[in-house]
Phi, psi and omega in degrees: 000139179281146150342273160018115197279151205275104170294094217271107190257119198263093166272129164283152165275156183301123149312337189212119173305151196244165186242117187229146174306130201245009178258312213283296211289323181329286167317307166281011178272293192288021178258319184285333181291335151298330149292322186317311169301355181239021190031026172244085191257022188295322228253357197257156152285086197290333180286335177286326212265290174313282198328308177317293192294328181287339183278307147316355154254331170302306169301005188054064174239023179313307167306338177268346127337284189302310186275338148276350151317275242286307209275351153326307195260308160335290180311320147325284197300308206278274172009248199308343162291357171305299184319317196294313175321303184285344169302136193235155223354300190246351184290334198306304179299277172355270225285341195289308208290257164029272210295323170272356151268347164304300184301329214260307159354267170349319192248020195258333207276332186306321189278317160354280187322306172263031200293308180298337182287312191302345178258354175244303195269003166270307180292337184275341178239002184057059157243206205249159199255180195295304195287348184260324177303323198280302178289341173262024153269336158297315187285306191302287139332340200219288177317299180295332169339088169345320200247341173264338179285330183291329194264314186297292178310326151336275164348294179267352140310323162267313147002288189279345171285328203292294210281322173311307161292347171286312171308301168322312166298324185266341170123324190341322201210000000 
């Protein structure tokens, strides 16, 4: 081994705060969460996409962060329960699994995104963290749904008659 002393390298934290739009950074978060649901992320910068959200919460925009996600995903969310709606006989469970794996994928890349608000500006304000919001607007909008819980339950109800008469036929029980 040489002499030679280890060279050691030290990041500084920024000196100057950097100033960002926060209607600008905003747009490109929810332009992107749309893509994220549209399953087209080839093209996003997740590294671009965090700095955005980390800068809106240094600058204290958090509640304009926060509150736009939610009618973001709301807006999402009511959209596919249309899908869900419009789905016709055995495609309905298809599409529903389909559609809730899509969200929970989705709401995995979201969180990703938004990870520093969840660890600084959801325990400081008591609010619902990225990844429990998503899911109780799935439940809220789609499980709760009149029309879609009525049709679900239908639905696995005729499954277990189904499955019952199968047992029977063959002798099972």
């Amino acid at each position: 081994m040489s002499n030679q002393k280890k060279r050691i390298v030290k990041i500084e934290p920024l000196k100057q705060m950097v100033n960002v739009d926060s209607k600008l950074a905003w747009k490109i978060l929810e332009d992107a969460i749309r893509e994220i649901y549209n399953q087209n992320v080839s093209d996003l910068s997740f590294e671009e996409l965090y700095r955005n959200a980390y800068y809106m919460i240094l600058q204290r925009f958090g509640d304009k962060l926060y509150s736009g996600l939610v009618t973001t995903l709301t807006k999402h969310i009511r959209e596919v329960s249309e899908l869900i709606e419009a789905a016709q006989g055995d495609l309905f469970l298809e599409v529903l699994k389909r559609k809730w794996e899509d969200h929970n994928k989705a709401l995995e890349m979201i969180q990703g995104i938004l990870m520093y608000m969840d660890r600084t500006f959801i325990p400081s304000t008591h609010r619902t963290p990225v990844y429990q919001l998503g899911l109780n607007l799935w439940r809220d909008n789609i499980i709760h749904s009149s029309q879609i819980q009525t049709r679900l339950l239908k639905t696995l109800l005729d499954l277990v008659q189904r499955d019952e008469q199968v047992k029977l036929y063959l002798g099972e029980e």
